[in-house]
C-alpha positions as CSV (number, residue, x, y, z in Angstrom):
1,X,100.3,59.2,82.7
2,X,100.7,62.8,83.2
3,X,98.0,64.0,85.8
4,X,95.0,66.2,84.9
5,X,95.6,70.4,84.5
6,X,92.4,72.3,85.1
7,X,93.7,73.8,81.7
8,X,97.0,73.9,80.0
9,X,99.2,75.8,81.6
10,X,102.7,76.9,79.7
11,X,105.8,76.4,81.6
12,X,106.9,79.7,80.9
13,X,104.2,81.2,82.7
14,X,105.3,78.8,86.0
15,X,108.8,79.8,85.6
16,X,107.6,83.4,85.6
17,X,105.8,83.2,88.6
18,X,108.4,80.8,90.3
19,X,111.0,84.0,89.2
20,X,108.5,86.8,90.6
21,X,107.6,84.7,93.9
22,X,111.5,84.4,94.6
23,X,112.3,88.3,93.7
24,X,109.3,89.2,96.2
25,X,110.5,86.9,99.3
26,X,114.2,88.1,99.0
27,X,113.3,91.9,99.3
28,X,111.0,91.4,101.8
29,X,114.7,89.3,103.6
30,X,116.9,92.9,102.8
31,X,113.7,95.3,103.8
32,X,113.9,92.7,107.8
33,X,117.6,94.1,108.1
34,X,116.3,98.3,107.5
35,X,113.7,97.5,109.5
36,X,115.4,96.1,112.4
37,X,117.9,98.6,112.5
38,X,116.3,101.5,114.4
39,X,115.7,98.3,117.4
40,X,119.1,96.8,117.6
41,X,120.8,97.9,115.2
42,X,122.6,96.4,111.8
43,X,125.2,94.5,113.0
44,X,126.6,91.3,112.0
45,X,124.9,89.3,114.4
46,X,121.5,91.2,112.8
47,X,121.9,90.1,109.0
48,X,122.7,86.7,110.6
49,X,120.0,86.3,112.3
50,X,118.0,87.5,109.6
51,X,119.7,84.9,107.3
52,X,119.0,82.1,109.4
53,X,115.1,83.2,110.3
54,X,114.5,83.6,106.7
55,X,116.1,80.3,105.4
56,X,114.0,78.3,108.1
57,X,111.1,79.9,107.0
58,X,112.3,78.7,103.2
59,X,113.0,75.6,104.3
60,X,109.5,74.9,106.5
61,X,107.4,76.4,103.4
62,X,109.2,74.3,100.5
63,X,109.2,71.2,102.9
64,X,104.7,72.0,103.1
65,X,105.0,72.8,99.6
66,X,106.6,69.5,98.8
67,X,103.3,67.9,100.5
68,X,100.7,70.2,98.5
69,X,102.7,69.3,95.6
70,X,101.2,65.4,96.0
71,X,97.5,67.0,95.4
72,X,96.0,66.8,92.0
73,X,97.4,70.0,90.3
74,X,94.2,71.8,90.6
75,X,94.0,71.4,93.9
76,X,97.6,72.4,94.6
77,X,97.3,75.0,92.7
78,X,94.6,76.2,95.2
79,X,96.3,75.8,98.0
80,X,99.5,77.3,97.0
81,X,97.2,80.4,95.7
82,X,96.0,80.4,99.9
83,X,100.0,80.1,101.3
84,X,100.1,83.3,99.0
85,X,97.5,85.3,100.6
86,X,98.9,84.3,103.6
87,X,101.8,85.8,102.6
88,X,100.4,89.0,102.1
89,X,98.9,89.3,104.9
90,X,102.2,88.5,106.9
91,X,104.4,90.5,104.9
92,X,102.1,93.8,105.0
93,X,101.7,92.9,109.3
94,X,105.4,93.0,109.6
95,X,105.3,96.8,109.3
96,X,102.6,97.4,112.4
97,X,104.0,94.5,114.4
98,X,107.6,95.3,114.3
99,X,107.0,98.1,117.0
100,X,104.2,96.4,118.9
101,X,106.8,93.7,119.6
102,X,110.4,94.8,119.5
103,X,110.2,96.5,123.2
104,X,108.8,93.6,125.2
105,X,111.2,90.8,123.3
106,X,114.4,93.2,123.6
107,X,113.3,94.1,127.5
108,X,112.6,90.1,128.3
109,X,116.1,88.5,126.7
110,X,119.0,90.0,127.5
111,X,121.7,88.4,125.8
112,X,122.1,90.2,122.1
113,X,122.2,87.3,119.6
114,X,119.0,85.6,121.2
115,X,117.0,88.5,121.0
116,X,117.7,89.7,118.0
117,X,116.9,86.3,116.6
118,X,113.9,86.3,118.8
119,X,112.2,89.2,117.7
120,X,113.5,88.2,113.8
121,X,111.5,85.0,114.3
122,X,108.4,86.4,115.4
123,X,107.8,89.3,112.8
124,X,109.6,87.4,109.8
125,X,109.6,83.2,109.4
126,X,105.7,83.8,109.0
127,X,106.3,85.6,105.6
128,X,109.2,83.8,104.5
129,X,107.6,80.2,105.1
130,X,104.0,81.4,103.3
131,X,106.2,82.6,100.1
132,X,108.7,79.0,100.0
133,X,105.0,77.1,99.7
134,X,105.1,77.4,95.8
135,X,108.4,76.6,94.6
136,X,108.0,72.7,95.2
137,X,104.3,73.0,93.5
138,X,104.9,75.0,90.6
139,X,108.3,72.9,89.9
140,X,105.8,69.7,90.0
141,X,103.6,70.8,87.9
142,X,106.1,72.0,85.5
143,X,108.5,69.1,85.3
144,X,104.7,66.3,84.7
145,X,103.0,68.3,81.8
146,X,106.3,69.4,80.3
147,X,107.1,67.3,77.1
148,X,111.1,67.2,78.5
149,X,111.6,67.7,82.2
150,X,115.0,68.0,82.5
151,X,114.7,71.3,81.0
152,X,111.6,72.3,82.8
153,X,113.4,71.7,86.2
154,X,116.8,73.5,85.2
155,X,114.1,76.4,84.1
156,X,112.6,76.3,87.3
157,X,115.6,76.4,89.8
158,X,117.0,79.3,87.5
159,X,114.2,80.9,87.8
160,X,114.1,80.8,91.5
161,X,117.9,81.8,92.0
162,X,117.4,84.4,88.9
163,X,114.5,86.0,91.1
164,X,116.5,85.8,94.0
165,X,119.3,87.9,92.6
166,X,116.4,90.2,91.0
167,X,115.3,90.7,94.3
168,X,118.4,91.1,96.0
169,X,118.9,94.4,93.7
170,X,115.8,95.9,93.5
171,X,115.8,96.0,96.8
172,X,119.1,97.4,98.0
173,X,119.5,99.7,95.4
174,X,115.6,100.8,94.1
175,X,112.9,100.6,96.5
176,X,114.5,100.9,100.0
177,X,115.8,104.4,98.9
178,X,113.5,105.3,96.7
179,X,110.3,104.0,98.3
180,X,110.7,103.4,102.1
181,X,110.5,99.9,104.1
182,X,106.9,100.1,104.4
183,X,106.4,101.0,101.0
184,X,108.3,98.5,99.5
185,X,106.8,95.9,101.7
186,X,103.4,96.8,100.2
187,X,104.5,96.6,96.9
188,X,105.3,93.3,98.2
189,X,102.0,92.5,99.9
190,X,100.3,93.8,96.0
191,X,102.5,91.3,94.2
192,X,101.7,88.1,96.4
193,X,97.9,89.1,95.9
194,X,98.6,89.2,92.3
195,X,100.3,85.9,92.3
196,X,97.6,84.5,94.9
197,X,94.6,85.1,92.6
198,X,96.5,83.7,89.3
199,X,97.0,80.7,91.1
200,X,93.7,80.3,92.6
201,X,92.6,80.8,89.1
202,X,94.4,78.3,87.4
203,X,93.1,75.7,90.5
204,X,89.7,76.0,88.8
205,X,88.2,78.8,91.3
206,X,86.8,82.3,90.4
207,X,88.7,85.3,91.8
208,X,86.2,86.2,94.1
209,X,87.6,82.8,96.2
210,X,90.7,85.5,97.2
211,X,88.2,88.5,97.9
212,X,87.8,88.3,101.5
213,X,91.8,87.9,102.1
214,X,92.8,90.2,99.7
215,X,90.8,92.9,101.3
216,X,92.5,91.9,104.8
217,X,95.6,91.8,102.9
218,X,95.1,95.4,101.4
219,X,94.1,96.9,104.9
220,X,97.0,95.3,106.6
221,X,99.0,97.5,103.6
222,X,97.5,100.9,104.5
223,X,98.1,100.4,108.1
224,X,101.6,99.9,107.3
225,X,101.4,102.9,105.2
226,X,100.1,104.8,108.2
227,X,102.8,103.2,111.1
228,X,104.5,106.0,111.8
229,X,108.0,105.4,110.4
230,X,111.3,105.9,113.0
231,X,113.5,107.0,110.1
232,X,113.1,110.9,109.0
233,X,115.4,109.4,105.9
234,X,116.4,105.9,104.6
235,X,119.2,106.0,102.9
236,X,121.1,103.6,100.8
237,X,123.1,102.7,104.2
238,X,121.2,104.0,107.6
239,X,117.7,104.9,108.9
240,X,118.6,108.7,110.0
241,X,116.5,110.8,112.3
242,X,117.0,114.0,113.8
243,X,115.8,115.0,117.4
244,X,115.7,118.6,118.7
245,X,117.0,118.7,122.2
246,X,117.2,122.3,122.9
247,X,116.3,123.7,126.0
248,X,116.1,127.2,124.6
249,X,114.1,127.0,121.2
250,X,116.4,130.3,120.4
251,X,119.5,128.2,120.7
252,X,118.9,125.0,118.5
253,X,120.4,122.3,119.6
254,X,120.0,118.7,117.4
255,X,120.5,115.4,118.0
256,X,121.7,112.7,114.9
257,X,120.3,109.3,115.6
258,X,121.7,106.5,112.8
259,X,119.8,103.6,112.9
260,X,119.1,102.9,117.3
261,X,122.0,104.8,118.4
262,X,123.0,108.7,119.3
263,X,125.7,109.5,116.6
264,X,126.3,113.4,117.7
265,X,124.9,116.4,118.9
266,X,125.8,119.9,117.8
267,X,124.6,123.4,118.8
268,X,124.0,126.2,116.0
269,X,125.5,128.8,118.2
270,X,128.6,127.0,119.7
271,X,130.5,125.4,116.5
272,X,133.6,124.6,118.9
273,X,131.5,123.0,121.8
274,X,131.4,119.3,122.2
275,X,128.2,117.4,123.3
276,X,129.6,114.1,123.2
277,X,132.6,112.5,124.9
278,X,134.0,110.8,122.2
279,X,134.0,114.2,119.6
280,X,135.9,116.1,122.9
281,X,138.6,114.0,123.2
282,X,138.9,113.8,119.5
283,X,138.8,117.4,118.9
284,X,140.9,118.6,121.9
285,X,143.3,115.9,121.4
286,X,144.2,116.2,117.7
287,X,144.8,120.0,118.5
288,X,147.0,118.5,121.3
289,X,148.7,116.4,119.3
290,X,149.3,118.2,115.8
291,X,152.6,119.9,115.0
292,X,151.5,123.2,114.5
293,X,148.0,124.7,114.2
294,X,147.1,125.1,110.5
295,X,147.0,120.8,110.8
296,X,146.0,118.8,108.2
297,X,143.6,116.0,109.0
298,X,141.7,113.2,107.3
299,X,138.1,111.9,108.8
300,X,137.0,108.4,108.9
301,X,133.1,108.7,109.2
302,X,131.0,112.2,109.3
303,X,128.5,111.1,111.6
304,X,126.9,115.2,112.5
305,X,130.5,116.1,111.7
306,X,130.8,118.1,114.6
307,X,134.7,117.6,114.8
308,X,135.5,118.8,111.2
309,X,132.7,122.1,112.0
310,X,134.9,122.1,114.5
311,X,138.1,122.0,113.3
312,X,136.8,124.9,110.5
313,X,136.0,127.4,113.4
314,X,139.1,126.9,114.9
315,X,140.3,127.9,111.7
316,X,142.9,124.7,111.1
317,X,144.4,122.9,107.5
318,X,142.6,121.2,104.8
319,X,139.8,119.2,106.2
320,X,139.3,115.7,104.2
321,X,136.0,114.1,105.4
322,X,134.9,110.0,104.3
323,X,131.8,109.4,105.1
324,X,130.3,106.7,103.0
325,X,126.6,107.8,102.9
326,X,125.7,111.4,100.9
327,X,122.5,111.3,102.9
328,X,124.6,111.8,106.4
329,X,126.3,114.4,104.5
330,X,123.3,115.9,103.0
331,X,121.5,115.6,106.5
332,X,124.8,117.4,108.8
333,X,124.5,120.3,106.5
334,X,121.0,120.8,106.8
335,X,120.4,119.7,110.7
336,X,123.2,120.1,112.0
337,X,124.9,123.6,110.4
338,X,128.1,122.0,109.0
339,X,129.6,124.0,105.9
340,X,130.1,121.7,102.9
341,X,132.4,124.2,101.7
342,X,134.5,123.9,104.6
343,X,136.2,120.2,103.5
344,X,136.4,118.3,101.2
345,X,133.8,115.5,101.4
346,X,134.7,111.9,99.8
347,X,131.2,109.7,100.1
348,X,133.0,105.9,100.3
349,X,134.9,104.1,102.6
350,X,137.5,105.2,104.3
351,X,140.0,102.8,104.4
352,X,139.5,102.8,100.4
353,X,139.9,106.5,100.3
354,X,143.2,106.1,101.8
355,X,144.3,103.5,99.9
356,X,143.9,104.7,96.4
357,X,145.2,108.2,97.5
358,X,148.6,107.3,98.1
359,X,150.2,111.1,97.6
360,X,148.2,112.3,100.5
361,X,149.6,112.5,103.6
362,X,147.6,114.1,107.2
363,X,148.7,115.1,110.2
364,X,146.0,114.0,111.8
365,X,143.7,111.0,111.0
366,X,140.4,110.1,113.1
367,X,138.5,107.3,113.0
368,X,134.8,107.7,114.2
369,X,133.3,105.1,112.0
370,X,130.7,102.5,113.9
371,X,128.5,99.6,112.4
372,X,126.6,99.4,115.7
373,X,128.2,99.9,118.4
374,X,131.4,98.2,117.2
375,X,133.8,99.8,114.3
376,X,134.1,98.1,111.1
377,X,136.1,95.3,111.1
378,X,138.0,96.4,108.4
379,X,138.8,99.7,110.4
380,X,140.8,97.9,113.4
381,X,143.2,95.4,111.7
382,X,147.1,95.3,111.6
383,X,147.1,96.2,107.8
384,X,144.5,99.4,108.4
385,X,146.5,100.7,111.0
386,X,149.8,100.0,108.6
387,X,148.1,102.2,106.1
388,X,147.3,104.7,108.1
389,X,150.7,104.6,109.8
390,X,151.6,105.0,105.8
391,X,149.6,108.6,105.2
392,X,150.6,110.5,108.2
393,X,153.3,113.4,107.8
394,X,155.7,113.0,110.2
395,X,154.8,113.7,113.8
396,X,151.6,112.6,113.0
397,X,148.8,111.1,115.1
398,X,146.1,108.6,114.4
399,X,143.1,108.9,117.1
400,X,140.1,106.6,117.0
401,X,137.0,106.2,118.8
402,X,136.4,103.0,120.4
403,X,133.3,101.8,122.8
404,X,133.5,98.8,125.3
405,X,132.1,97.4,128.6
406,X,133.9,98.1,131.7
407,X,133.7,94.5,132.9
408,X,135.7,93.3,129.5
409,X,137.8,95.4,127.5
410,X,138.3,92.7,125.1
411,X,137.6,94.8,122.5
412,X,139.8,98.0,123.6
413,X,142.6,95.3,124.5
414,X,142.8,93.8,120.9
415,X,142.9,97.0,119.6
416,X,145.4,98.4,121.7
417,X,147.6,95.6,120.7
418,X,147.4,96.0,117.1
419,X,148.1,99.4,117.3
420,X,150.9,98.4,119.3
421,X,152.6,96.6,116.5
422,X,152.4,99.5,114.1
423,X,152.4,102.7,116.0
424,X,155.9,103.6,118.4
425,X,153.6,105.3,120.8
426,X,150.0,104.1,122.0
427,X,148.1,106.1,124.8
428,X,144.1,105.5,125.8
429,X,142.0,108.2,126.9
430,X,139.0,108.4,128.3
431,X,136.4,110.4,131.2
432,X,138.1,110.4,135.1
433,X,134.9,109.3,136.2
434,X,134.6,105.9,138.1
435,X,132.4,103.5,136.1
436,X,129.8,101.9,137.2
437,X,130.0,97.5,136.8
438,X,129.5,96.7,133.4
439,X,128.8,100.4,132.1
440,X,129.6,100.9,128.4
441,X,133.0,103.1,128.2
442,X,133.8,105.7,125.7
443,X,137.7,105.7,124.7
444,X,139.7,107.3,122.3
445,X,142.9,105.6,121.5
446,X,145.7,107.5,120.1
447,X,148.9,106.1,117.4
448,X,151.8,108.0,117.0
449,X,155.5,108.7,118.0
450,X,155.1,110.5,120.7
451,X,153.5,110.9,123.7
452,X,150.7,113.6,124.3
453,X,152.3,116.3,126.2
454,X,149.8,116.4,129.2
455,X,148.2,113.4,130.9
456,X,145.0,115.1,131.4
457,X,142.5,118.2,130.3
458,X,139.2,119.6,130.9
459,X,136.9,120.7,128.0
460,X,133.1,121.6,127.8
461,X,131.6,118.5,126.5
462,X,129.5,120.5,127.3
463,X,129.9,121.1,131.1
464,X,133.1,121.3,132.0
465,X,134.3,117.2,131.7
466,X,137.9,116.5,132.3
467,X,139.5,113.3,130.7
468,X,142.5,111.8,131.2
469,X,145.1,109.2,129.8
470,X,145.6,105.7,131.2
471,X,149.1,105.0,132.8
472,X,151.4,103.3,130.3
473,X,151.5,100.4,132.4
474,X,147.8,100.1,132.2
475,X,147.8,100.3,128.7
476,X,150.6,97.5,128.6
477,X,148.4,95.6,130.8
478,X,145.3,95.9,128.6
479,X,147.4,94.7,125.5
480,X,149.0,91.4,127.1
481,X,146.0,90.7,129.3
482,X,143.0,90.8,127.2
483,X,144.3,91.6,123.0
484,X,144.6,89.8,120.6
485,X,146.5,91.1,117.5
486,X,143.4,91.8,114.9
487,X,144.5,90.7,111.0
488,X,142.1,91.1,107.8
489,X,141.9,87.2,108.1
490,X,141.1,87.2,111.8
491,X,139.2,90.4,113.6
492,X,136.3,88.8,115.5
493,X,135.5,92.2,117.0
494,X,131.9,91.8,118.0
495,X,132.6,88.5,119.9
496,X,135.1,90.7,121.9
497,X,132.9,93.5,122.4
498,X,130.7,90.6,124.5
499,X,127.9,90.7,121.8
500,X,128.0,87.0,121.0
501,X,126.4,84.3,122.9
């Protein structure tokens, strides 16, 4: 005998909420991965810590909701309507608690992957287990006063994934641009009430049962609406911000922050200036290297593009910029005095741009692109390097910016070795400064077939820094010692940066 409904409830209308519940709980899983970003970054070791939190908090909640589901329906119902507000509530907190919490967890564990999964936990398994309560309930309910259950479950498991997949888009490429993390996240917080008081309803309870939680619920959304917000922009890729750091505020000088980390500074006055070690080396380097001075070159990431403003002041060849995000773009032109009309500006990736350009050839390519603190993995592979190999003019030079610790140089080893395997010539640059133990090193590591023709220089970067090439044994050294040759199938690059456990 089919157990007692409070009232007959069509399995459409569970399906629909099954489909809205599931849309709601996977944007609140792509808004974690924005809103982590400006703490540690969106690496991969982020997403998958966000992916793992978010499927134990599934898990938890459909294994509670599996329980309610053995209540009569009414009271289920009830209950599920109360994991709901809870839900709200959560999701709307994660906004205001995300910055109360992020310095003491990152200061008290050291190690990357625990406390990124550490501070993950605490702001978003609460959320994600209150919104996987309803999925065994509703699909209960809808498979015992369905005339055919078969269908009723396959409706309600398509419904969920369907959601999902809803969710998944909306978010990424609607509200997280358009809106803002904390907006979407109290569009979020409006939809579980919504949800939360139909189900309360359908348990047999007036709405004013949901009142007192709802109102919580709601204030928890304007706070969030009021935390400040660490991005000046969300893009479709980054959280941006710009920081003035002038010491004369007649000589602007601007900082680019993407996501945690310092991506460039630039200086209105002094277009030819580097404030950064890596753009120095880059910039005096290719001007080094190239075969004569009206040089070509391509750009792999824009970052402030203070190497391609560069390169225009100094009055060089067509100037070919990938930088995947229009907002960087949009942001280096307004912020940070960089001259659209200067290059030409190609907003995707850049190892795509290459590849589906195959007439254009550079006599200079640079790679400054960074996913964190690492460069894509994509970026640093036997094939990549082929391909660029494959669009330089001859004499040409491929330079890229690397980052790794002092203590390791896993990282600049690997890629030092695949380089090795495509380019005749491979040098590493970097400060002629002693390190301190386990510093993080800035190098730039140059492909070609030649050697640079000095071992050493001193640029403004910007007070007067001199860098200097590694001896070729060195560099040998680093390649048989600590690299391994990086292939599309096999570039575990953030292990070998020492970011792993």
């Amino acid at each position: 005998m089919k157990p007692a409904l409070p009232a007959t409830i069509p399995v459409w209308l569970l399906v629909g909420a099954q489909g809205v519940v599931s849309a709601a709980s996977l944007v609140v899983e792509i808004v974690a991965g924005r809103m982590l970003a400006p703490h540690v970054g969106m690496s991969l070791y982020t997403w998958t810590a966000i992916i793992a939190v978010v499927l134990a908090g599934f898990s938890v909640g459909h294994w509670w909701g599996g329980r309610l589901a053995e209540k009569t329906p009414a009271a289920a119902l009830r209950w599920t309507g109360g994991a709901l507000l809870a839900a709200a509530i959560t999701t709307a907190g994660a906004v205001p608690l995300l910055p109360l919490v992020a310095g003491p967890v990152l200061g008290a564990i050291i190690a990357p992957v625990w406390s990124i999964t550490a501070l993950t936990l605490i702001v978003f398994f609460l959320p994600s287990f209150f919104a996987g309560v309803p999925a065994p309930v509703l699909t209960k309910i809808a498979i015992t006063s369905a005339d055919r259950t078969g269908p009723a479950l396959g409706a309600m498991f398509a419904a969920g994934a369907i959601g999902a997949i809803a969710g998944t888009l909306l978010a990424g490429f609607v509200f997280i641009s358009w809106l803002g993390s904390a907006l979407t996240l109290v569009v979020v917080t409006v939809v579980y009430l919504a949800c939360a008081a139909l189900f309360v309803r359908l348990g047999g309870q007036g709405a004013r049962a949901v009142g007192g939680a709802a109102v919580l619920g709601l204030g928890l959304a304007v706070l969030a609406l009021a935390t400040p917000n660490p991005c000046d922009r969300e893009s479709q890729y980054f959280c941006l911000r710009v920081e003035d750091v002038s010491a004369d505020p007649a000589e602007p000088v601007h900082l680019m922050v993407i996501d945690h980390l310092a991506h460039g500074i630039s200086a209105q006055s002094l277009p030819t200036v580097q404030f950064t070690e890596h753009t120095a080396m880059l910039d005096h380097l290719s001007r080094l290297r190239a075969v004569r001075d009206d040089f070509t070159s391509f750009h792999i990431g824009g970052g402030n593009f203070a190497v391609p403003r560069a390169f225009a002041a100094h009055g060089t060849g067509a100037i070919t910029v990938a930088e995947i995000d229009p907002a960087v773009t949009q942001m280096a032109a307004e912020a940070f005095w960089f001259d659209p009309e200067t290059a030409t500006v190609l907003h995707e990736d850049g190892r795509r741009a290459l590849l589906t350009r195959p007439e254009a050839l550079y006599d200079i390519i640079l790679g400054d692109a960074f996913t964190d603190v690492v460069v894509p993995v994509h970026l640093v592979t036997r094939e990549f390097f082929a391909l660029a190999a494959g669009r330089l003019e001859p004499g040409g030079s491929f330079l890229m910016n690397v980052i790794d610790h002092e203590d390791r140089l896993y990282a600049l080893g690997s890629i030092v070795a695949t380089m090795g395997e495509v380019f005749e010539v491979v040098e590493v640059w970097t400060q002629q400064a002693q390190p301190d133990p386990g510093q993080r090193m800035v190098f730039v590591v140059v492909g070609g077939d030649a050697p640079t023709p000095v071992d050493s220089f001193t640029v403004p970067a910007p007070d007067e820094t001199r860098f200097g090439a590694l001896s070729p044994r060195l560099v040998e050294g680093l390649a048989a010692g600590r690299g391994t040759v990086l292939t599309d199938d096999y570039a575990p690059i953030d292990r070998l940066m020492g970011l792993s456990l």
